[in-house]
VEXDREN-2710 file (C-alpha; in Angstrom, 1 decimal):
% VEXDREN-2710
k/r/px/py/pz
1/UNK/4.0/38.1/9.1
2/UNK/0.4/39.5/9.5
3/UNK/-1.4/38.0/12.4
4/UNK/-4.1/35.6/11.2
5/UNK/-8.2/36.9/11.7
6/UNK/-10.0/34.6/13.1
7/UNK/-11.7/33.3/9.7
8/UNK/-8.7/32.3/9.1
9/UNK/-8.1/30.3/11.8
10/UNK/-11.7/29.0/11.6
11/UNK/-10.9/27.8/8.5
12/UNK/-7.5/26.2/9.2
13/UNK/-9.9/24.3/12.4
14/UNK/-11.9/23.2/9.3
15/UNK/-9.3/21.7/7.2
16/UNK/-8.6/19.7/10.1
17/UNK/-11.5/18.6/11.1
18/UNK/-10.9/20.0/14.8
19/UNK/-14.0/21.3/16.5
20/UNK/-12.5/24.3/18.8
21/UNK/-14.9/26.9/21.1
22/UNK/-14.5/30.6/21.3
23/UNK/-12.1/30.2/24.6
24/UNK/-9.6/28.1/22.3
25/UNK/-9.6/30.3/19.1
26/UNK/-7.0/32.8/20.7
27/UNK/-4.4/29.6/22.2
28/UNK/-4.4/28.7/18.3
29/UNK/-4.1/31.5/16.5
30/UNK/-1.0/32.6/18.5
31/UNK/0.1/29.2/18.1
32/UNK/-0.1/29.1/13.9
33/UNK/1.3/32.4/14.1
34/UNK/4.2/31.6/15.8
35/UNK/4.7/28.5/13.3
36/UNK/4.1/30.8/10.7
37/UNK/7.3/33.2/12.0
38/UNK/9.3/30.6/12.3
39/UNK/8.7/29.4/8.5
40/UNK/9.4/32.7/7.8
41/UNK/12.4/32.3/9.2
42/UNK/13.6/29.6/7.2
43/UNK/12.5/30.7/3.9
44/UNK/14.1/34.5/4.4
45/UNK/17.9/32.3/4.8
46/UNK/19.9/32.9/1.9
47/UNK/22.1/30.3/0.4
48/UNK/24.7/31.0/-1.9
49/UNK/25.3/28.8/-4.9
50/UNK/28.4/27.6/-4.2
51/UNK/27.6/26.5/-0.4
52/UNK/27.2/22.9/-0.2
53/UNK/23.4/22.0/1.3
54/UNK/23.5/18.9/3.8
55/UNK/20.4/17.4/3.3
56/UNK/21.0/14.8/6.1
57/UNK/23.8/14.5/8.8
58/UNK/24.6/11.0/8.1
59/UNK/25.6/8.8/4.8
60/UNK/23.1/6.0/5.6
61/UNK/20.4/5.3/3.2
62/UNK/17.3/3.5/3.5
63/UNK/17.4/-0.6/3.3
64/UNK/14.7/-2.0/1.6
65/UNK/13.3/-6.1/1.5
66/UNK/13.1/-7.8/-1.5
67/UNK/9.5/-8.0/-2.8
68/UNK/8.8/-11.3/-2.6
69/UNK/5.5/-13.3/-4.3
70/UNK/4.4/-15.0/-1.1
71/UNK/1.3/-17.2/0.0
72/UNK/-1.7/-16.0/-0.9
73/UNK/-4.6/-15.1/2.2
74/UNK/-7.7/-17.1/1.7
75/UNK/-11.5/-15.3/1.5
76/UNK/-12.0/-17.3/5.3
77/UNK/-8.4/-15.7/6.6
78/UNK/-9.2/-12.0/5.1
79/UNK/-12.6/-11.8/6.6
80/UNK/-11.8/-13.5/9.8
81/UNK/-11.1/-10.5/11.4
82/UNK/-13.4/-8.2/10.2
83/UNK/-16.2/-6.1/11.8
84/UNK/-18.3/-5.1/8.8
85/UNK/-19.1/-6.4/6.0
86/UNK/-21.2/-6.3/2.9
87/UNK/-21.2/-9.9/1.3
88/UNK/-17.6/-10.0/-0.3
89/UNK/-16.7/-6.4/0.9
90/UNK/-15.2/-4.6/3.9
91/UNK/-17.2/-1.3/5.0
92/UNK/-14.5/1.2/6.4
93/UNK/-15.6/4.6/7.5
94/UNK/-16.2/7.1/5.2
95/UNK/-12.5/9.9/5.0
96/UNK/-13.9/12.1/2.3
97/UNK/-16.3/15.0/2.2
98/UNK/-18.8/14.6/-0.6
END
């Protein structure tokens, strides 16, 4: 695995939104490098056909409730709670880039 430049890791910093200084750069590029061996790793294992995979080390399965019509929340109960509003709508913050 080639060590990532630091464009690279700029632009990982980017994608999530993290604001790191100059001093921080080098603790997270060694960092996604060494996640990046370690995928490596994983994806260079060879399976053979016939070997079973186990997926998960027990036979439980998810339980899932019923959905069930219940009692509808009145306008008064919805907007009880709420910070900010715009007549008959919530304002949340803004989560994409335009």
């Amino acid at each position: 695995m080639e060590k990532l430049t630091k464009e690279e890791v700029k632009h990982v910093a980017d994608l999530a939104r993290l604001n790191i200084n100059e001093d921080e750069f080098e603790k997270y590029s060694v960092q996604l490098n060494d996640i990046l061996t370690e995928i490596d790793k994983i994806l260079s294992v060879e399976i053979n056909e016939n070997e079973e995979i186990l997926i998960s080390t027990t036979d439980a399965s998810n339980k899932l409730n019923k959905d069930e019509v219940g009692e509808m929340l009145s306008r008064e109960d919805i907007f009880k709670n709420v910070k900010n509003k715009s007549g008959d709508y919530i304002i949340v913050p803004k989560v994409l880039n335009d």
